[in-house]
N, C-alpha and C positions, 0 to 999 in steps of 0.2 A: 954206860949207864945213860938213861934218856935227859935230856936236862928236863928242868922242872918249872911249869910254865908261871909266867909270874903271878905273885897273890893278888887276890881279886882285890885288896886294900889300894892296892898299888893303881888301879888302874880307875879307880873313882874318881879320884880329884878330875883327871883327863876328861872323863866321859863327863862329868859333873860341869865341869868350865868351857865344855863344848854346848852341851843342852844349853846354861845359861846364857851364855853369848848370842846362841839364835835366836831365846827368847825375847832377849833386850833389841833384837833386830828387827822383828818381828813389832815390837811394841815401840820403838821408834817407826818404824812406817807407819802404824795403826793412830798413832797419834799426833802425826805428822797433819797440821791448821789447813783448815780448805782452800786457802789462799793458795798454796803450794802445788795448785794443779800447773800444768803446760801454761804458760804465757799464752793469751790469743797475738794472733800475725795476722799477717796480710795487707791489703791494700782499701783503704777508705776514702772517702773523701767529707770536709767538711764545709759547708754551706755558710756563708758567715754575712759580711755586706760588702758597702762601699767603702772602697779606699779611703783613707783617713779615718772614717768612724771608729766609734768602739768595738761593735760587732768585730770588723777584722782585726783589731789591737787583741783583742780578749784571745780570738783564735788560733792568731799566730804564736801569742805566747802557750797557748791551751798546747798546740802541738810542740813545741821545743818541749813542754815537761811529758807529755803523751811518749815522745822519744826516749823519756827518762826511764820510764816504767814499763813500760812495753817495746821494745826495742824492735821486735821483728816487726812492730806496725808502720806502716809506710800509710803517713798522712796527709794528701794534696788538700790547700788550699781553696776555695772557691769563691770567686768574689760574685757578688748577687746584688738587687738592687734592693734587698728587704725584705721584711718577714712573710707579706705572702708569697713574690717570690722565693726563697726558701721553700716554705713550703711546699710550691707546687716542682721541686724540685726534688726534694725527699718523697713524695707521693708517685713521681712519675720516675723512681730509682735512677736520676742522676744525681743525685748526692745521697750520702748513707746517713751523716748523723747533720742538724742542721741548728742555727739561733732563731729564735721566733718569739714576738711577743705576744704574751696570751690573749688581747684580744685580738691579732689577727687569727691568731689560732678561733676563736671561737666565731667566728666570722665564717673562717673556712669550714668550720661545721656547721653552724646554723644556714648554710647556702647548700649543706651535702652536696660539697666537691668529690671526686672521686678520691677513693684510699683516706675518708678523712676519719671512719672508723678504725682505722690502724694506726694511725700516728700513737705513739708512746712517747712519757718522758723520763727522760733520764737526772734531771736536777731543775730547781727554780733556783737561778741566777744572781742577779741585782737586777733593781729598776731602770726602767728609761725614765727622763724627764723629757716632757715638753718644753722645749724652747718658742719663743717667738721672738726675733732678731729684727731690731730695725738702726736705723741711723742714730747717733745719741738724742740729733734736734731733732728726730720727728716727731710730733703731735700724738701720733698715737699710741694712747694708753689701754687700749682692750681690743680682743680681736673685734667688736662693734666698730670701732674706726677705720678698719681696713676693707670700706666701703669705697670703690672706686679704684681701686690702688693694684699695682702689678706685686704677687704675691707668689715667691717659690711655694709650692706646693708641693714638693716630692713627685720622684719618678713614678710613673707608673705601674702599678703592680707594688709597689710599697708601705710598709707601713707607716712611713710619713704621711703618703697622704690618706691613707687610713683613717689617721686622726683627725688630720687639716680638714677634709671633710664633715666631719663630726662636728668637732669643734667651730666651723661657720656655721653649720644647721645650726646650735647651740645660740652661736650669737643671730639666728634670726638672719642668716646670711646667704645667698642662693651664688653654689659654687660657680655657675656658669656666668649668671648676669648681672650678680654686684663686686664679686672682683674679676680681674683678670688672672685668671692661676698660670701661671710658667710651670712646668711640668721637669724640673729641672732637683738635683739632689742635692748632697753635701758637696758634690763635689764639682760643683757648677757654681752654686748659689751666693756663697760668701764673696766670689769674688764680683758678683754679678750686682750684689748688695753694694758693692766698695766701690764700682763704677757709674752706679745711679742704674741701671736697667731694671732693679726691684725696688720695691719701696720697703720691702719687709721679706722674710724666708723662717720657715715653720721648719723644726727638727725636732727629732725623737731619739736620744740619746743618753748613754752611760755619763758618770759626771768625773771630769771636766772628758767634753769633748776635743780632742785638741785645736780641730780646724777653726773650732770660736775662739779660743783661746788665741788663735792665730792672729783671725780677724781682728782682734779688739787690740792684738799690738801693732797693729799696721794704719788702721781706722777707727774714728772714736763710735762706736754703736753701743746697745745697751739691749736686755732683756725685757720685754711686757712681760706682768704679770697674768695668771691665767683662772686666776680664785675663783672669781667671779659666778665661772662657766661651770663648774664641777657642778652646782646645784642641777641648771638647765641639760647638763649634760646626761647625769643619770636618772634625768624624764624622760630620756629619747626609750628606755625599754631597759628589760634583762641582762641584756649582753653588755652594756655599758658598768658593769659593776667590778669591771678589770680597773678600769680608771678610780685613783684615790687622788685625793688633793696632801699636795707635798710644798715642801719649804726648800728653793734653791738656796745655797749657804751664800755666803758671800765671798768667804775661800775660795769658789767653786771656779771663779773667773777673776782671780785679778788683775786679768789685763782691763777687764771692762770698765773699774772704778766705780761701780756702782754707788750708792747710799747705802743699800742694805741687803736685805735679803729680799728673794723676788715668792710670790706665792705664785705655784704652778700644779702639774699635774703629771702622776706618774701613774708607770701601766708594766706588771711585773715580766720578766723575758724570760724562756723555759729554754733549756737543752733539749732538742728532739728526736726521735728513729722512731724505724716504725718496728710492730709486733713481732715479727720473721728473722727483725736482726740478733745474731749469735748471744742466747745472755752472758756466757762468757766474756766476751768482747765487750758489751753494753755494763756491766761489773766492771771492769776494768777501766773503765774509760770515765766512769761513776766515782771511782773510788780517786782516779786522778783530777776530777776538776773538785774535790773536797779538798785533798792533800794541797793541791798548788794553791789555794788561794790567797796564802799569806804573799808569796814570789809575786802571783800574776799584781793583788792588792799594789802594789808597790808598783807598779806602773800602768793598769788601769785600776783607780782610786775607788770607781765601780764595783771591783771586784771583792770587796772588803766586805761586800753584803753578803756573799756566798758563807752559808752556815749550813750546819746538820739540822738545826733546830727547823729550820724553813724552807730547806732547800725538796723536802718531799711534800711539801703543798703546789700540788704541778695543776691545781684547776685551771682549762677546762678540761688535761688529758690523763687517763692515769699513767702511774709508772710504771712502764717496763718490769718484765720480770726478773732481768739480771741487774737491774738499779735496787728493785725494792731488795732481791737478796744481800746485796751490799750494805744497803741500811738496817736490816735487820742483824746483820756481823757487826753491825759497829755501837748497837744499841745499846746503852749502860745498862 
């Protein structure tokens, strides 16, 4: 006698717990967050400054947490002399993503350098403060005093002297033939200040820079105020509307001993790439300088300005397309 094939009861639950299973398979991949694409890799490099500055503090920490999150990315270092070098770095594809403060950036476009249409941003940063550093006993108290006087000025091609520029037109000062500028950076100047060969040295930097901090426990020097100029300065034109008048703390520097706070001036610093870069990669790299800011905060004190709320005001360049997609994933 044939046996008797089993009842079709018997055989649902099976067929039933196999259907469902693929279903919930199925519906776990489908709802699987977009973040959960492929990690981007590869090899970058980032543009940052001079040794000792903030620029390079900011970026060598940026890539230790870049290593946390993106592990296949391989991140070389690049040290530069400033923001429009940088720039002209990122433009002429030796470096991929780069620090730059906005008004060299708008510099570099209102002069239409090459690739200055492509530049893209990926974050607005923290500010730089203008410093002007002199000896504690010197005499002068605005950059109108620093008539006659040997004055670091920043390397060339920098966003120090960027400003140092600006700011003597401002005070009514002709770069060439009322001071003497030394063409010399951060990492020349302080010591150049501390052996008498400057009488004074101009920097554009995150706060505390350390190398002043340095100075002021070694030699007694002190901070000029820079109030004064912001009026004169955003007379010179349009472009001049990067610069705002800011308050150095007096936390900022206590090796200096100051009295108080100093009034100076500050000019906002963007994260940059250009149009062509992967948005994959440029999301990713987005999403890391928001996430680390509390870590990097903790040892550049600068870095505590990096927020959602401001970090996508990148005037004068827009964001990226793999930046704005990040900000849009994270929008309340």
């Amino acid at each position: 006698m044939a046996p008797r094939p089993p009842h079709p009861a018997r055989r649902c639950p099976l067929r039933t717990g196999a259907v469902a299973a693929a279903v919930l398979v199925l519906l776990a991949w489908w709802l699987l967050p977009s973040d959960r694409r492929p990690l981007p890799g590869g090899r970058i490099s980032l543009a940052t400054g001079a040794p000792s500055g903030v620029y390079e503090k900011y970026g060598t920490l940026l890539k230790e947490d870049l290593a946390r999150d993106l592990p296949d990315l391989d991140v070389t270092i690049r040290y530069s002399r400033g923001s429009p070098d940088n720039i002209r770095l990122l433009t002429s594809r030796r470096a991929d993503f780069v620090l730059a403060a906005s008004d060299a950036v708008a510099a570099y476009q209102d002069e239409r350098q090459p690739g200055a249409a492509r530049l893209r941003a990926c974050a607005r940063l923290y500010d730089d403060y203008i410093h002007l550093v002199v000896r504690k006993d010197s005499p002068v108290q605005s950059v109108r005093d620093l008539k006659g006087l040997r004055i670091g000025v920043g390397a060339d091609e920098s966003g120090v002297q960027l400003i140092s520029r600006r700011l003597l037109a401002a005070a009514r000062l002709d770069f060439d033939r009322d001071v003497t500028p030394v063409r010399v950076g951060l990492d020349k100047a302080p010591a150049m200040l501390e052996s008498g060969e400057l009488d004074a040295f101009f920097w554009s930097g995150g706060l505390p820079t350390t190398a002043i901090g340095q100075l002021g426990r070694r030699t007694p020097v002190r901070l000029v105020q820079l109030g004064d100029l912001i009026g004169p300065l955003h007379a010179q034109g349009p472009q001049m509307r990067f610069y705002r008048a800011a308050v150095m703390p007096l936390d900022a520097y206590p090796e200096l001993h100051d009295a108080g706070p100093v009034n100076t001036i500050a000019v906002a610093n963007l994260l940059l790439t250009l149009d062509s870069t992967d948005p994959d990669l440029t999301e990713g790299i987005t999403r890391t300088v928001i996430r680390s800011r509390d870590r990097i905060g903790t040892y550049v004190h600068a870095a505590q300005k990096v927020d959602l709320r401001t970090a996508v005001f990148t005037d004068p360049v827009q964001l990226h397309a793999g930046a704005r997609r990040y900000y849009v994933s994270v929008k309340p």
